[in-house]
Backbone as a ProteinNet text record, in pm:
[ID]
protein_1_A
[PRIMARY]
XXXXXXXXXXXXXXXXXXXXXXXXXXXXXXXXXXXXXXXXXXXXXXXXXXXXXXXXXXXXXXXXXXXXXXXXXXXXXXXXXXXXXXXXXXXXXXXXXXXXXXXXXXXXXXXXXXXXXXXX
[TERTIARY]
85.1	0	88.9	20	141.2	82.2	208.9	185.7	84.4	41.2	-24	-18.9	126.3	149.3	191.8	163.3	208.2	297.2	420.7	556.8	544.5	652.3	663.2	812.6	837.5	972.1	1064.4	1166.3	1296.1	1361.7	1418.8	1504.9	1639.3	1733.7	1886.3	1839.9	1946.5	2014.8	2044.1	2126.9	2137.3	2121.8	2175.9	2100.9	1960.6	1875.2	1719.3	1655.6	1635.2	1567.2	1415.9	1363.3	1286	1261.4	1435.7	1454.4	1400.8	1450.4	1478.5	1315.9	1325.9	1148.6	1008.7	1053.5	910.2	796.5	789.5	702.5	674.1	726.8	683.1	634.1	673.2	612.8	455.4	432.8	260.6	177.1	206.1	131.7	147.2	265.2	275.7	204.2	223.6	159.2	26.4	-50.1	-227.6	-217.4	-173.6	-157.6	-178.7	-101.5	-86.7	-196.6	-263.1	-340.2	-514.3	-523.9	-620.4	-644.6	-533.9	-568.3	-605.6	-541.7	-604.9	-479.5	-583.1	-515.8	-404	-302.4	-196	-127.6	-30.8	94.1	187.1	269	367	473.2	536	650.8	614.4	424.7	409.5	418.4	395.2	408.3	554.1	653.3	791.6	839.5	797	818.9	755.3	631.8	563.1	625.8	721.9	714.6	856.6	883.2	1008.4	910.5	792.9	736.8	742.7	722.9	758.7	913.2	1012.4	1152.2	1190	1152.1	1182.1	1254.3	1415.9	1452.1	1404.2	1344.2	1303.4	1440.6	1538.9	1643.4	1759.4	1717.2	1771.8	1693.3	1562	1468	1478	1443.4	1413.8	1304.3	1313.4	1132.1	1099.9	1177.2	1136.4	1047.8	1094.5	1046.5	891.1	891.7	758.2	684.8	684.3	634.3	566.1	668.6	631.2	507.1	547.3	448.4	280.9	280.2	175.6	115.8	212.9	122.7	110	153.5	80	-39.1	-24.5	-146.9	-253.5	-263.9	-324.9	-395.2	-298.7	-326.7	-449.2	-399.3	-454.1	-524.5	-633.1	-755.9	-724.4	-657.2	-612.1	-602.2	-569.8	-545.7	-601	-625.3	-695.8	-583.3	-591.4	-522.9	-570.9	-541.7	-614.2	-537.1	-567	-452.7	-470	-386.3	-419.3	-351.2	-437.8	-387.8	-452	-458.6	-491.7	-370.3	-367.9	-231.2	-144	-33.6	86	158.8	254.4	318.1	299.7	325.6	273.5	165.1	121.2	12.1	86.1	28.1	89	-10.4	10.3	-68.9	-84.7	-256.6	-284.5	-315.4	-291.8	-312.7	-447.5	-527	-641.5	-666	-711.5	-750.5	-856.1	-874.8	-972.1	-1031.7	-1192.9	-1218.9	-1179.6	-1065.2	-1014.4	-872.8	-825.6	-740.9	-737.8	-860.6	-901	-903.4	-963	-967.5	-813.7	-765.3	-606.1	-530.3	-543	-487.5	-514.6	-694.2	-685.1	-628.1	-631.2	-528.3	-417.4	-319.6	-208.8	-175.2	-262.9	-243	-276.9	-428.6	-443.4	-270.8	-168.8	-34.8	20.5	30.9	156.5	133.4	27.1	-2.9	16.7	-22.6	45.4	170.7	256.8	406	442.6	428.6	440.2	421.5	319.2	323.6	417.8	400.2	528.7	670.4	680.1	833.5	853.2	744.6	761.5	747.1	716.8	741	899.9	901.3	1039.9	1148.1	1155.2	1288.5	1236.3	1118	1089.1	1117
-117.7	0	123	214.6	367	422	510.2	613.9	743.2	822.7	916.2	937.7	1016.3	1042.8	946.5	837.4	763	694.7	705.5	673.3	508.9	446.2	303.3	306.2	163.4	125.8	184	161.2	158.5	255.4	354.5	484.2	492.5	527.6	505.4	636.3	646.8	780.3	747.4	878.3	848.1	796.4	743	719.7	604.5	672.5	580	701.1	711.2	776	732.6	750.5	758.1	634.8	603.4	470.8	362.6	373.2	274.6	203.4	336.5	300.3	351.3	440.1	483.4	415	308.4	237.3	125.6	149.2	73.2	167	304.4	393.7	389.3	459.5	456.3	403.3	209.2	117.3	137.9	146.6	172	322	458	504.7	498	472	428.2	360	239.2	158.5	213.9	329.3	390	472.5	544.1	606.1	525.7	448	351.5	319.6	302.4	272.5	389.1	505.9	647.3	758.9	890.9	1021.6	1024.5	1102.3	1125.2	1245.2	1272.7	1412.4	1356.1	1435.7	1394.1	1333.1	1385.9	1343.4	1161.6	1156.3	1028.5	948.4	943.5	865.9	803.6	947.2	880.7	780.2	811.5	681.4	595	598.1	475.7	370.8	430.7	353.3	219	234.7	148.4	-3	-15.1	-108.2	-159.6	-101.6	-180.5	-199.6	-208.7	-205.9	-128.5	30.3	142.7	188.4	258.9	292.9	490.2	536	671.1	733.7	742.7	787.2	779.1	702.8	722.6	774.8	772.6	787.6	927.1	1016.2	1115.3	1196.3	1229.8	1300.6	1409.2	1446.2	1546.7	1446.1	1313.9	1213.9	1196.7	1196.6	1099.8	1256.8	1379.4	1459.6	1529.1	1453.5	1564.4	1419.3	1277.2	1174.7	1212	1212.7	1296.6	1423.8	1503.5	1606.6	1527.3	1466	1389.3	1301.9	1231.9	1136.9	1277	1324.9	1447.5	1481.7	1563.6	1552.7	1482	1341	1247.8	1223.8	1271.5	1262.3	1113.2	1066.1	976.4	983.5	1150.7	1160.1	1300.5	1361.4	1445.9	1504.5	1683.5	1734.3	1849.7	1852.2	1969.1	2009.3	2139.3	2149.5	2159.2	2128.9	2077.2	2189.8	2299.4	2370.6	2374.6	2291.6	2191.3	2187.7	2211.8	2195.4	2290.3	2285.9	2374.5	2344.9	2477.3	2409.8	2465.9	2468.3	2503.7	2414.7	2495.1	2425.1	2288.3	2176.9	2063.8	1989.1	1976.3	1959	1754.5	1743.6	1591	1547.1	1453.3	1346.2	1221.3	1253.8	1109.9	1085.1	928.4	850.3	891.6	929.1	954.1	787.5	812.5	675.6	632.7	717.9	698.7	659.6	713.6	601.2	468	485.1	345.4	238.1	244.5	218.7	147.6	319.5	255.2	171.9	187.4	79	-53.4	-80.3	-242.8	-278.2	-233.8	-230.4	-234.2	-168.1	-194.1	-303.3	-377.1	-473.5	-605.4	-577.4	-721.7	-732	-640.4	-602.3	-680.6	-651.6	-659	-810.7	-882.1	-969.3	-1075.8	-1037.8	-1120.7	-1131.3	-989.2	-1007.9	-1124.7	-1133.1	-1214	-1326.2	-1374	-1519.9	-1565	-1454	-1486	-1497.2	-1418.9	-1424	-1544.3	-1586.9	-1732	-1833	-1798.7	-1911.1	-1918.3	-1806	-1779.1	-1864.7	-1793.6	-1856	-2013.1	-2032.3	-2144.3	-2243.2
0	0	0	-113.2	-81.7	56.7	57.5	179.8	126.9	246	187.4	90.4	4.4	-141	-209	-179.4	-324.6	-335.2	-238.6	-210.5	-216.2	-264.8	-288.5	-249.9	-177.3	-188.7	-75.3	-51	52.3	-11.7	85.1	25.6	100.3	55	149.7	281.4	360.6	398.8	508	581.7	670.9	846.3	930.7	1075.5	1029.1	1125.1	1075	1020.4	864.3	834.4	733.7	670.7	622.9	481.9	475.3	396.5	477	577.2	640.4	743.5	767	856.6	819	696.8	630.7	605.8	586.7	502	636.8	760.5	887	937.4	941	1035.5	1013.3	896.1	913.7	1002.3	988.8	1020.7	1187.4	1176.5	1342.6	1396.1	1333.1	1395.2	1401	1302	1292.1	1436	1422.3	1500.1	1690	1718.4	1834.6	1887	1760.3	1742	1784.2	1715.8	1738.4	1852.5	1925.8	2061.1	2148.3	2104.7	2222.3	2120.9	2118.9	2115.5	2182	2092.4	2147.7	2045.3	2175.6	2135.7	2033.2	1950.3	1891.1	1994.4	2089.3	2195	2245.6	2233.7	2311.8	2163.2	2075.2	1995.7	1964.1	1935.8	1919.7	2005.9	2149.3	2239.4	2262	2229.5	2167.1	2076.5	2013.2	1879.3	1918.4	2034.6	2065.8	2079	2105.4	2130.5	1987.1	1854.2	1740.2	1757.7	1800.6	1769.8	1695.7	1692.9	1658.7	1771.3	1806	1886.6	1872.9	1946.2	1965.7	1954.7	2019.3	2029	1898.8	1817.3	1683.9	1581.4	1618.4	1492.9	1530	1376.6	1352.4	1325.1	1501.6	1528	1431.5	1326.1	1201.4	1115	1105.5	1009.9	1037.3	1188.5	1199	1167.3	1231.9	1237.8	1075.1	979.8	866.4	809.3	887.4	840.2	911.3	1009.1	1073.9	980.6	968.9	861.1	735.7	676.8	569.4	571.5	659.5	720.4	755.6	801.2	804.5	665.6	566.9	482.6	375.4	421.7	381.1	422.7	535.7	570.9	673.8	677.1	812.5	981.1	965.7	1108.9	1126.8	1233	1291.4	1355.4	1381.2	1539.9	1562	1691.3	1748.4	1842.2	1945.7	1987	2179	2265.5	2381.6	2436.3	2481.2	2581.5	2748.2	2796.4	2937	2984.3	3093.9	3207	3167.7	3238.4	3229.1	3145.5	3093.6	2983.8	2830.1	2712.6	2613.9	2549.2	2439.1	2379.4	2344.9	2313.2	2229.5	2139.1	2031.3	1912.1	1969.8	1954.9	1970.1	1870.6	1847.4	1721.1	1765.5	1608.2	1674.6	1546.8	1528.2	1381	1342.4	1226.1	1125.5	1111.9	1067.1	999.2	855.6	760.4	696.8	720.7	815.6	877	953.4	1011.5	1051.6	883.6	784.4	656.9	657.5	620.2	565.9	666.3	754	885.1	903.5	835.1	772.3	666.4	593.9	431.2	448.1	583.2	602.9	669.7	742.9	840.1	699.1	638.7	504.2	450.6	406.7	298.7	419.7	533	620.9	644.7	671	685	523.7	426.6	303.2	310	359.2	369.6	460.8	563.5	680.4	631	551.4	531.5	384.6	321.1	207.5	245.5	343.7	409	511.7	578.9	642.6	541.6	372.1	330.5	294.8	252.9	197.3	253.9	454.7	494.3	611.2	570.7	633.3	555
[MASK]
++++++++++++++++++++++++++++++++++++++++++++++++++++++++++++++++++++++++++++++++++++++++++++++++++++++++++++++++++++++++

């Protein structure tokens, strides 16, 4: 499945960037999302539970993926000025992201069994 725009395929560069985890990020953030609203800061550390290390990934990456998913009528935000502190922009699933989030899970799931045939 493309990403918001269209994007296909594995891209080089450097650290963990956008080659490397683009095309996992999505699924994972829908994924976080689905379960409860959240800030940009809680998601990046969310994402260690996929074996994404937060501390290498590049919170510009996920952030400009969020405004695309956005974009893309996937995700929602609004902005949380509650408690102390500055405003902080929340993130919540669209039912068009709910959509693309089964479509990503049907893909991820064909992968999974082609690749257990592969090295099984």
């Amino acid at each position: 499945m493309p990403g918001p725009r269209g994007r296909r395929g594995w891209r080089g560069g450097r650290g963990v960037q956008r080659g490397q985890v683009g095309r996992v990020l999505e699924p994972c953030l829908l994924t976080l999302l689905q379960e409860q609203d959240r800030h940009g800061y809680d998601l990046i550390a969310a994402l260690g539970r996929f074996g994404l290390e937060p501390a290498l990934l590049d919170s510009g990456l996920v952030y400009r993926m969020l405004r695309q998913m956005e974009e893309a009528g996937w995700v929602a935000s609004r902005w949380d000025t509650a408690g102390s502190g500055p405003a902080r922009r929340v993130y919540s699933l669209t039912p068009a992201g709910q959509s693309a989030l089964a479509e990503w899970l049907d893909e991820l799931g064909r992968t999974h069994d082609m690749l257990h045939r592969l090295l099984g």
